[in-house]
Phi, psi and omega in degrees: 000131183256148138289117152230113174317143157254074183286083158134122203239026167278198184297315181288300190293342194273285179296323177309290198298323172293352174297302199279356146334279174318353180228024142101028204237152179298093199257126143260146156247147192240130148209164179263359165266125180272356177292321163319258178325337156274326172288346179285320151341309198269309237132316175306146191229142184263017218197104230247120215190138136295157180082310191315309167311281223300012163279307170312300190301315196289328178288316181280347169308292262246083101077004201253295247247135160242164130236158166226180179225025200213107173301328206291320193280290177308337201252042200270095203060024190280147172269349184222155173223106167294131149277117193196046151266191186283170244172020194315180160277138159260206178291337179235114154058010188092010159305146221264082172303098185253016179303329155332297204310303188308283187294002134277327163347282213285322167293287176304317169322304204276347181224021160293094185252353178207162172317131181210159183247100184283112181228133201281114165208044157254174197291131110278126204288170175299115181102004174297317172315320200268355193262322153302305180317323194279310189304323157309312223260338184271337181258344191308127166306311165279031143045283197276049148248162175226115194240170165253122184239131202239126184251148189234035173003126152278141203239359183255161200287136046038091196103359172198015170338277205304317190302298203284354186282281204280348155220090130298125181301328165187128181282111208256122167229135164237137172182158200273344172285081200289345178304311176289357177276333184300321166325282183295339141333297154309342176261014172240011190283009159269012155267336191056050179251152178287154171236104159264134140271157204187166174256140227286351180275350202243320148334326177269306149337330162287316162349289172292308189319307201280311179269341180290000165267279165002302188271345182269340186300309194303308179296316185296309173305327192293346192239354132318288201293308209298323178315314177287320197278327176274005182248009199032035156258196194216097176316316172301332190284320158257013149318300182290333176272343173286306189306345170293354207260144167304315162294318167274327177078149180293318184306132176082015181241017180268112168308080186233263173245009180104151174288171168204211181093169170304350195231286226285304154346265194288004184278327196299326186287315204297327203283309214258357180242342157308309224278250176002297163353284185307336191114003214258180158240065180314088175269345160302322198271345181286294185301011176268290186332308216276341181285273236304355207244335172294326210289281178322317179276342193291345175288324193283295193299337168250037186269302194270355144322314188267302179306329208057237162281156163294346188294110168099001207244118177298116179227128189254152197235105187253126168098097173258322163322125165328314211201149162318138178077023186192153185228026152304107184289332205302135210026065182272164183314303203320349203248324156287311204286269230304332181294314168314296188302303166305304146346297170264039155101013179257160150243169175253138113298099156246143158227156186213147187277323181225018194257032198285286184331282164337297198273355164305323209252324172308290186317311191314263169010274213302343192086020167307113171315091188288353199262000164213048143200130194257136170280126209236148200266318175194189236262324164337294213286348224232335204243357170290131195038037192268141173290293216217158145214146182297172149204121185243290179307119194247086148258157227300310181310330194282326185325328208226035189255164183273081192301357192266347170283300197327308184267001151281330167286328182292144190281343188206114201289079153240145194240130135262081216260097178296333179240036175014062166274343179262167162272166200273343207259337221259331162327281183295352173263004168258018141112036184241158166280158203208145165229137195224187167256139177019065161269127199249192189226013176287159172300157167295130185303170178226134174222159218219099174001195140241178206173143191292346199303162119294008175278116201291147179322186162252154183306136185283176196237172215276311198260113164333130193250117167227132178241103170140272192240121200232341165269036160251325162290132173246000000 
C-alpha cells in the first residue's frame, strides 16, 4: 500500500483518488475550497461520474480515502503527490492558465518536509515540468529535502471516468529522474496497462497530440456530414464504411454539434497557440476550431430555414450536458443554440436528466436570460406546445421516448436531431419535419460477413441489413 496525496477534487482528482483508494492504496485529496470539501465530508459528490458516489462512499467506510483543506496534513508522509487542478484557457489566445498548477507548486514546496514524487496530471502545456520543478525548488521551507517531477497525462472520459481509470488503453509517464518515473509506474502495474516511458516534454505532448486528433475526427465528419447533405448521401452509413478499415476506426466519427467539455476545447487552443508561440503555423488546428464552432449554429440555421423567425416561437432543448452521463455544462453546444434562439426572440423548454442546476448556473455565467427558459422535469413536458426541438444530448432516454406522444404535445412537429439518434424516414412518417446532420434519403446499407461467396447482396431494403458481427455498428 502507497501514500498518496491528491492536489485538486474536480473530474480528474476526484476519480484519480478514488481510483487508486480503490485499489487499496492510503488516498488524501487536498482541495482549498471548503464548501467543496464539507460535501465530500458529508457524503456528497460535487460531481455527476456514474459509480463514482458508490466508490467514494465504499473507500471511505474501508479507512483508505480522506479529504482535506489543510496541504500539511495531506501531504504528510505521502510518497507520491498528484497535481490534478484545473487548467482553463487563459487570457492570451488560448493560452494554458496555470496559476492552479503554481499555487500548488508553491504550496507542497512550503510543507514538504521529506522525499517524495510530484507528478503532474493535470493538462499542462509543454515545459510545465520544468516550471513546477523550479517553483518548488525556489519555495521549499526545507532547502536539503529532495523530489521528483513525473508528468503523468490523463485520458479520461467524462462519463466513463472510472471505467477508463481502471482499463487504460496506456499509461504515459514522463520525467528526466527515470528511477522515480518506475516508481509511479509501480502504482499501475495492478491495471495491466501498457506504460510508456518517455522524457517529461514529450509526455506532455502525447496529451495534446492525442485530443488535438481526437477533435480533428469529429470536425472532419462534421464537414463531411454538412458535404453528405448537399450530394444526398447519409453520413452515418459512411461513417459505418469508414470504421471498417482499421486505420481509421469507428470511434470519434459521429456527426453532430461538435465537441465541447473541459479538455478538447481548450488543449486544442492551448496546442495551436504553443505552436504560433514556436513560430509555426497550425493551420489543421485552426480549421478544427472553426468547423466545431460553425457545427453549433448550423443547427440554429436549420430551424430558422423551416420556422422562418423565431419571435415568439417555443423551442424545446432535450439535452443540456456537453455530452451524456455527466453533467459538465463546459462549453457545452446547449448554451450557444438557447443564447442564439433566445437572441432571436424564442423561448425555451429545457430538459436534462442531470444537468439542470449545473446549466442554470452556466446561463448566469454566460449571461442567458433564464426569465426565457423554462426547466422541464422531463423530456414531454419539454415537447408542449413547442414550434420546434433540439436534440442536443444524446442520451440513452431520448432514444425510447414515444414520439408519437412527443408530436401530439407539439404545437407544430419539427424535429432537430443535432445528434442523428433517429431514423429521417421512420420520423417522417410519424408526421414530423425532420432534419438530422448530414443525413441522406437513400436506401440503408447492407454489410455482409466476409466470405469466398460470389453471391451478390441482396438488394437494400427500408430497414438496415447488418449480417454477421452486428455489435459492432453503432
Amino acid at each position: 500500500m502507497s501514500k498518496i496525496c491528491v492536489i485538486g477534487t474536480g473530474y480528474v482528482g476526484l476519480v484519480t483518488g478514488t481510483c487508486f483508494a480503490d485499489m487499496g492504496n492510503d488516498v488524501t485529496c487536498v482541495d482549498i475550497v471548503e464548501e467543496k470539501i464539507a460535501r465530500l465530508k458529508r457524503g456528497e459528490v460535487p460531481i455527476y461520474e456514474p459509480g463514482l458516489a458508490e466508490m467514494i462512499a465504499r473507500n471511505v467506510r474501508a479507512g483508505r480515502l480522506h479529504f482535506t483543506t489543510s496541504y500539511r496534513e495531506g501531504l504528510a508522509d505521502s510518497e507520491f503527490i498528484f497535481i490534478a487542478v484545473n487548467t482553463p484557457t487563459g487570457s492570451t489566445q488560448g493560452s494554458a492558465d496555470m496559476r492552479y498548477v503554481e499555487m500548488a507548486a508553491r504550496m507542497i514546496a512550503e510543507e514538504l518536509d521529506h522525499y517524495a514524487v510530484i507528478i503532474n496530471k493535470s493538462t499542462v502545456p509543454v515545459g510545465s515540468g520544468d516550471v513546477v520543478t523550479r517553483i518548488i525548488r525556489t519555495h521549499l521551507a526545507r532547502p536539503d529535502v529532495s523530489f521528483a517531477v513525473v508528468s503523468n497525462p490523463e485520458f479520461l472520459r467524462e462519463g466513463a471516468a472510472i471505467q477508463d481509470f481502471l482499463n487504460p488503453d496506456r499509461v504515459v509517464l514522463g520525467s528526466s529522474d527515470m528511477e522515480a518515473a518506475h516508481r509511479v509506474a509501480a502504482l499501475y502495474l495492478p491495471l495491466r496497462a501498457p506504460i510508456i516511458m518517455t522524457d517529461i516534454y514529450t509526455a506532455e505532448m502525447i496529451k495534446y497530440a492525442s485530443n488535438a486528433f481526437l477533435a480533428t475526427k469529429i470536425s472532419f465528419i462534421n464537414e463531411i456530414a454538412q458535404i453528405c447533405e448537399r450530394l444526398g448521401a447519409d453520413v452515418k452509413e459512411v461513417a459505418v464504411g469508414m470504421g471498417y478499415d482499421k486505420r481509421i476506426g469507428r470511434a470519434f466519427l459521429d456527426a453532430g454539434l461538435g465537441y465541447g467539455g473541459s479538455c478538447f476545447p481548450k488543449d486544442v487552443r492551448a496546442l495551436a497557440h504553443m505552436a504560433d508561440e514556436a513560430g509555426l503555423h497550425p493551420q489543421l488546428l485552426h480549421a478544427v476550431m472553426e468547423i466545431n464552432q460553425d457545427q453549433r449554429r448550423l443547427v440554429v440555421d436549420k430551424l430558422v430555414s423551416i420556422l422562418g423567425s423565431l419571435r415568439n416561437a417555443t423551442i424545446g432543448i432535450l439535452g443540456l450536458a456537453f455530452k451524456a452521463n455527466t453533467d459538465d455544462m463546459r462549453e457545452a453546444p446547449s448554451l450557444d443554440i438557447i443564447r442564439w434562439v433566445t437572441g432571436q426572440g424564442a423561448l425555451v423548454r429545457a430538459y436534462d436528466p442531470v444537468a439542470r442546476e449545473t446549466a442554470r448556473q452556466a446561463m448566469e455565467r454566460e449571461g442567458i436570460r433564464l426569465d426565457l427558459v423554462t426547466f422541464c422535469s422531463n423530456a414531454y413536458e419539454a415537447a408542449e406546445q413547442a414550434d420546434a426541438i433540439i436534440i442536443v444530448t444524446d442520451w440513452n432516454e431520448f432514444k425510447s421516448l414515444d414520439m408519437v406522444q412527443i408530436r401530439n404535445l407539439m404545437r407544430r412537429p419539427v424535429l432537430i436531431d443535432g445528434r442523428n439518434i433517429y431514423e429521417p424516414r421512420e420520423m417522417v412518417s410519424l408526421g414530423f419535419t425532420y432534419r438530422g446532420i448530414g443525413r441522406g434519403t437513400g436506401p440503408a446499407a447492407t454489410v455482409l460477413p466476409a466470405s469466398d461467396s460470389t453471391t451478390p447482396p441482396p438488394a437494400p431494403t427500408r430497414e438496415r441489413t447488418l449480417i454477421g458481427e452486428g455489435d459492432e455498428y453503432r
